[in-house]
C-alpha positions as CSV (number, residue, x, y, z in Angstrom):
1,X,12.0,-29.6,10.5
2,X,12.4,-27.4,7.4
3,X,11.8,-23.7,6.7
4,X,9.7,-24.9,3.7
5,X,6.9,-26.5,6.3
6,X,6.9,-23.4,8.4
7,X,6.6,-21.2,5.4
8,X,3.6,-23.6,4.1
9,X,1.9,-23.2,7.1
10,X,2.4,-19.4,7.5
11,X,0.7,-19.3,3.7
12,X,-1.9,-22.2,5.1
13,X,-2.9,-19.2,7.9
14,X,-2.7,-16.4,5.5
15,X,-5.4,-17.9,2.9
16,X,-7.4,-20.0,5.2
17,X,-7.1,-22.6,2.7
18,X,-4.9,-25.5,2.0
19,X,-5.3,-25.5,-2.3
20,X,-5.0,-21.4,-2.2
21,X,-1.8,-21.8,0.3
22,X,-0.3,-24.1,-1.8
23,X,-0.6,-22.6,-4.9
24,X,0.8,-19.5,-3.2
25,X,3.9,-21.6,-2.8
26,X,3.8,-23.0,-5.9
27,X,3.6,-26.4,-4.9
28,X,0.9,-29.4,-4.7
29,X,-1.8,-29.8,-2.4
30,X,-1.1,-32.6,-1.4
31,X,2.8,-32.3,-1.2
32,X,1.6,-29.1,0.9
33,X,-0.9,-31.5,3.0
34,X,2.2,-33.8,3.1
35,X,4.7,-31.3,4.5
36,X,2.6,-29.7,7.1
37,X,1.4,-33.6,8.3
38,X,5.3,-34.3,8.8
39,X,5.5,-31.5,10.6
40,X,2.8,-32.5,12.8
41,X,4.1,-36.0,13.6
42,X,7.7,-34.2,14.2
43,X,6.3,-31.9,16.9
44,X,3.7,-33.9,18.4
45,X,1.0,-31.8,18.0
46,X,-2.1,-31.2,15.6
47,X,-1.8,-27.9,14.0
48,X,-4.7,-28.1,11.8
49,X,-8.2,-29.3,13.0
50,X,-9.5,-31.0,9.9
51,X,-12.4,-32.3,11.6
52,X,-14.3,-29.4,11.3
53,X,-15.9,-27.9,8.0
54,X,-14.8,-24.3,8.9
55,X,-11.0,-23.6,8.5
56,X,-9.4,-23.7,11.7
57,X,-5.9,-23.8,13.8
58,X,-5.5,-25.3,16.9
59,X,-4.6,-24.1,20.2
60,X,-1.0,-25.9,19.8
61,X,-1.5,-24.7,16.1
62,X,-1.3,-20.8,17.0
63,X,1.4,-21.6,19.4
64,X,3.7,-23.3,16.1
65,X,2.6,-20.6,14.1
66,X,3.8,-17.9,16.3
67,X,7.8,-19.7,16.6
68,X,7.1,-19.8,12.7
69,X,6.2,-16.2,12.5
70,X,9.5,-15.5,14.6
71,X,11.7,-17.9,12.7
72,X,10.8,-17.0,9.4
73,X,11.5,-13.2,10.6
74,X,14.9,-14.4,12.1
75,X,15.6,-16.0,8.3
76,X,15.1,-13.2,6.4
77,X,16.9,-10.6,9.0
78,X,20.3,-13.2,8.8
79,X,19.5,-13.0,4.9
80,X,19.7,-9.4,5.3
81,X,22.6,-9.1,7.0
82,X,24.8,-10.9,5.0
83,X,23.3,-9.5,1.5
84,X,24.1,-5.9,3.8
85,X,27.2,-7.1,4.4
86,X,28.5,-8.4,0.8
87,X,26.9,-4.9,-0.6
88,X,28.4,-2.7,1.6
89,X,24.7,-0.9,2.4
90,X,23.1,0.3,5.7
91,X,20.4,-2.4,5.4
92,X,17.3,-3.1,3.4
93,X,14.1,-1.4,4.0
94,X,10.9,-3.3,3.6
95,X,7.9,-1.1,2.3
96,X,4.1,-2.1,1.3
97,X,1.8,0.8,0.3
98,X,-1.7,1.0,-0.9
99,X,-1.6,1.7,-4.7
100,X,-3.3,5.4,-4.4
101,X,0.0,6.2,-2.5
102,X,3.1,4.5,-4.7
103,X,4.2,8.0,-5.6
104,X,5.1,9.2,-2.8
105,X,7.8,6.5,-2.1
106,X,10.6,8.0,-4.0
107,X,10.4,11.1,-1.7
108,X,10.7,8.9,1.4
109,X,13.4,6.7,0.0
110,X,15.4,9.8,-0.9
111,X,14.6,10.8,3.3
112,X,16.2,7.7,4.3
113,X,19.1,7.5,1.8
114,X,19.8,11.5,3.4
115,X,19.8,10.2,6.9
116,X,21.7,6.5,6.2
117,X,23.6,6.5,2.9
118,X,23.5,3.7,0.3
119,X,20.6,1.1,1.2
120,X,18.4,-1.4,-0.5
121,X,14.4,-1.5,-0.5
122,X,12.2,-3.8,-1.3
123,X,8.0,-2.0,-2.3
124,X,5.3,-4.2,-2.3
125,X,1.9,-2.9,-3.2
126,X,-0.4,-4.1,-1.3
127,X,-4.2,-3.9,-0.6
128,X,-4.6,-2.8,3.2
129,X,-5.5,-5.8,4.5
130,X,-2.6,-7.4,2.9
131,X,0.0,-5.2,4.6
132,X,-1.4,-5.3,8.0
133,X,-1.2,-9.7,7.8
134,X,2.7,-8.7,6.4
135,X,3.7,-6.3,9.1
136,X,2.1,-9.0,11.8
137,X,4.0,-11.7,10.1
138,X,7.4,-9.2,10.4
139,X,7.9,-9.4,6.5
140,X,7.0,-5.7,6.6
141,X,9.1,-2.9,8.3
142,X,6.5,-0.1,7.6
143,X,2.7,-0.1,5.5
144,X,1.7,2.9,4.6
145,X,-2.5,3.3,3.7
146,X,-5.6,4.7,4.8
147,X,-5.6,6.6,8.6
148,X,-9.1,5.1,9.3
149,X,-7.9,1.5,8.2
150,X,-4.5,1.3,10.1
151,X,-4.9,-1.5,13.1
152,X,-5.7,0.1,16.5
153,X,-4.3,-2.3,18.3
154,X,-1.8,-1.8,20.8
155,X,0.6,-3.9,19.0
156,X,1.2,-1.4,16.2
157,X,2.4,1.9,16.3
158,X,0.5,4.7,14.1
159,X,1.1,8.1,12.9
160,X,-0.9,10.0,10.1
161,X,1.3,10.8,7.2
162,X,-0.1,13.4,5.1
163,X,-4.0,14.5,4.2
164,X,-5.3,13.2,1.5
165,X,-6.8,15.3,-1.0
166,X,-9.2,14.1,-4.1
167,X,-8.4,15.7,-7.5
168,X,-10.0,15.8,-10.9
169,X,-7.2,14.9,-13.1
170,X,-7.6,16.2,-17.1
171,X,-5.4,16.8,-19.6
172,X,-5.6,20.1,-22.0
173,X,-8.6,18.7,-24.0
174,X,-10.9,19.7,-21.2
175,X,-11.3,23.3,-20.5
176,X,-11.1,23.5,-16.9
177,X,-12.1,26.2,-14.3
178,X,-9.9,28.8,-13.3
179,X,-8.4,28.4,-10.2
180,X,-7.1,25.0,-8.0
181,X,-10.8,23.7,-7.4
182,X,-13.5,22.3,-9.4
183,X,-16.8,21.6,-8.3
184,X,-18.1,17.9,-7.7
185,X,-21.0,19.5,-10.0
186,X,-18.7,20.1,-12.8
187,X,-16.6,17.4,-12.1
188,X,-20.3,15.0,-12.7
189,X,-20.9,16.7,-16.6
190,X,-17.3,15.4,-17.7
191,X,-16.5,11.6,-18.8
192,X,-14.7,9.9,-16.3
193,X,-12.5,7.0,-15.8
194,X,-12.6,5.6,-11.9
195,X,-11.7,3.0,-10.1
196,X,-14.1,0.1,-9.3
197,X,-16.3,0.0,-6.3
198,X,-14.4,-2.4,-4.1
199,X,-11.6,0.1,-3.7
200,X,-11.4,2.8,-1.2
201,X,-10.6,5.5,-2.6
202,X,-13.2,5.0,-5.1
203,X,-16.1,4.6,-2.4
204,X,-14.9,8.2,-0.9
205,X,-16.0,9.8,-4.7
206,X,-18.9,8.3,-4.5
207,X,-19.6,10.0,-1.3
208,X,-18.4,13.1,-2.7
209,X,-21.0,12.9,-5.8
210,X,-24.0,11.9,-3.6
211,X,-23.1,14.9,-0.8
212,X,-24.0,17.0,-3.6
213,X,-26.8,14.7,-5.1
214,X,-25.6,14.1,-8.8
215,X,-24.6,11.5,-10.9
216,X,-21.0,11.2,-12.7
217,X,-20.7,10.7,-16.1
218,X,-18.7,7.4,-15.8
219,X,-17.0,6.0,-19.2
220,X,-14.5,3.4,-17.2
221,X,-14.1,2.0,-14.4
222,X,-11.4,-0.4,-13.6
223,X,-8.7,-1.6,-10.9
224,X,-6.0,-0.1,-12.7
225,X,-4.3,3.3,-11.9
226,X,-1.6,2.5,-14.8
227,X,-5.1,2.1,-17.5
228,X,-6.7,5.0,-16.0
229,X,-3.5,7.4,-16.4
230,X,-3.3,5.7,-19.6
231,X,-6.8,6.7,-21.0
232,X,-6.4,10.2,-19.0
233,X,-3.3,11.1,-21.0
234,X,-5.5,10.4,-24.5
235,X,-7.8,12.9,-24.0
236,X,-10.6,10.6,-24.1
237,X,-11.7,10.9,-20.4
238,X,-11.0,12.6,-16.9
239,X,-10.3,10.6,-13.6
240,X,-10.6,11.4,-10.3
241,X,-7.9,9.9,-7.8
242,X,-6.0,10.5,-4.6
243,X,-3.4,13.6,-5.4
244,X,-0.9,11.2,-4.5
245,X,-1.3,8.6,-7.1
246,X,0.0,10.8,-9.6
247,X,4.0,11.4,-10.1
248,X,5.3,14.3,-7.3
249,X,7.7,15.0,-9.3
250,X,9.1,16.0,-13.0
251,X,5.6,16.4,-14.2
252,X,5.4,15.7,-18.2
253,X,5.8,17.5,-20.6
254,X,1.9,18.9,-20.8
255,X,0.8,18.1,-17.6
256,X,-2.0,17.3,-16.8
257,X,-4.2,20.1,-15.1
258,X,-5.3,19.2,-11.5
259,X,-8.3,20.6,-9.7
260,X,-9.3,20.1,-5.7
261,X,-12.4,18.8,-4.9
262,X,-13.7,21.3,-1.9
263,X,-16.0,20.5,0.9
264,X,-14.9,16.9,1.7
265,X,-12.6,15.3,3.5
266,X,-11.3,11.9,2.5
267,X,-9.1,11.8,5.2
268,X,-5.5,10.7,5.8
269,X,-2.7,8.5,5.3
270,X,-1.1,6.8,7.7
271,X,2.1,5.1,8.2
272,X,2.4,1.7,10.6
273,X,4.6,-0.4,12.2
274,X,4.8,-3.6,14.7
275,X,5.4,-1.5,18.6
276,X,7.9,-4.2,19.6
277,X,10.7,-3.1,21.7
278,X,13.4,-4.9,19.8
279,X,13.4,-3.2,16.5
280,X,16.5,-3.0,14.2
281,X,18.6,-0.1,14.2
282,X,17.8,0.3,10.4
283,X,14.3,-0.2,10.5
284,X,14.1,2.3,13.1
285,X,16.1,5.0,11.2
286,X,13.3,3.8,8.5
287,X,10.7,4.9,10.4
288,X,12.2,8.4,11.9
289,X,13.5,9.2,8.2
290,X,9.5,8.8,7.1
291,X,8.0,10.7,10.1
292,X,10.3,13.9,9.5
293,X,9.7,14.1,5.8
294,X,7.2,17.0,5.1
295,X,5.0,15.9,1.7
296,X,2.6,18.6,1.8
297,X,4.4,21.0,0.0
298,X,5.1,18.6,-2.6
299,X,1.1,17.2,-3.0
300,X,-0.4,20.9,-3.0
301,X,1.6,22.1,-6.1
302,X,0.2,19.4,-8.1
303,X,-2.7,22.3,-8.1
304,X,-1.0,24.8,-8.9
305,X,-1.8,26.3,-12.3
306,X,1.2,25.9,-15.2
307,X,3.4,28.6,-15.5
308,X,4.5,30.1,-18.8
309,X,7.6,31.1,-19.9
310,X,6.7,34.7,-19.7
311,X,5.8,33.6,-15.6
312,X,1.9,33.5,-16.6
313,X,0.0,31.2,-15.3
């Protein structure tokens, strides 16, 4: 048995599908079909029923695929401990966040260097649905992402984060109102650039524009935070975005001005882990350093209005 095969067949569970698996792994089908058939004939046992149209795993299958789940885990935690060791660090904490929420990482890495000294990280950014498969298959130590979309189950732990707040982002082209808020009335009459439809944070705007019954003036819409604070910073258009997808700190030189959307709630976000008993000392000092850090303070003066050098506003 190798760790290749059990990694295959993790990916195999993971896509549903033997060609999207194995170009996951960068490999053949069939040297992918191959591996997991040796495997097979090794154990004794069919993992995959290929005798039915619909993707499926056996009973035997799920029961391989969990000692795969808990090798794999066991790999990467001896890989971790001697990379820990030669570097001298407290250990290496694995992240995935949901792209609306990649700026608030630095403040909770900075929490957790406070607490433990010099570590490592490893970020991965991550739909939802994504980090919830990667924190099941324990190559996750924490996900952060949407409150309402964190598993309920009893075999994760969840705790809400921060509230999110949704803010028209503009840069000093636009005149904007006085004040932290906007209306989603104003907010409709300027050009925006959003996200596309598929994405949550974009479907909570919509809601926002049809509570009020108008229709945005939309110039571009893409799955690209890094194009839409791109095009934002020309002039050209204003966005719309979860306050935390915008730096939290050292704003630019002529920052951009920020308004609050009032009178709806997009909720919150949430941070999650696996509720197993056994949980590495540094993984757990992860997850306290995250739950005592306070970024409210830091999100709400986004919104505050520029002060001049002669402390105007």
């Amino acid at each position: 048995m190798f760790l290749k095969q059990l990694q295959y067949l993790r990916e195999i569970e993971r896509y549903k599908s033997f060609s999207k698996a194995a170009t996951a792994c960068g490999v053949s089908q069939p040297a992918l079909s191959r591996a997991i058939r040796q495997l097979e004939d090794e154990l004794g046992v069919v993992i995959v029923d290929r005798k039915k149209k619909m993707f499926g795993i056996t009973d035997d299958g799920a029961r391989v695929l969990k000692w795969a789940h808990d090798i794999l885990r066991g790999v990467s935690e001896l890989r971790n401990e001697v990379s820990v060791a030669k570097q001298a660090i407290a250990g290496i904490a694995r992240i995935g966040v949901i792209p609306t929420a990649v700026h608030i990482v630095p403040l909770l890495l900075d929490a957790v260097q406070a607490r433990c000294g010099d570590f490592a990280s490893e970020v991965h950014v991550l739909p939802n649905g994504a980090i919830i498969e990667k924190l099941a298959s324990k190559e996750l130590d924490i996900g952060i992402m949407y409150y309402d979309q964190c598993p309920q189950a009893k075999a994760f732990q969840v705790r809400t984060l921060y509230a999110e707040q949704q803010v028209l982002a503009a840069s000093s082209v636009f005149q904007l109102p006085e004040g932290e808020d906007i209306s989603w009335e104003a907010a409709a009459r300027l050009p925006l650039a959003l996200l596309t439809r598929e994405m949550r944070c974009r479907q909570l705007v919509d809601v926002g524009f049809q509570t009020v019954d108008v229709e945005p003036m939309i110039r571009l819409e893409t799955n690209s935070l890094e194009l839409i604070h791109a095009q934002v910073m020309t002039g050209k258009v204003a966005t719309i975005l979860p306050i935390s997808s915008f730096p939290l700190r050292v704003p630019p030189p002529g920052r951009l001005g920020m308004r609050r959307l009032p009178g709806f709630s997009p909720g919150a976000v949430g941070v999650v882990r696996l509720s197993e008993q056994a949980t590495p000392e540094f993984a757990s000092d992860v997850w306290d350093s995250v739950m005592k850090t306070s970024l409210q303070g830091d999100l709400d003066l986004l919104c505050k209005p520029a002060t001049a050098p002669g402390g105007k506003a």
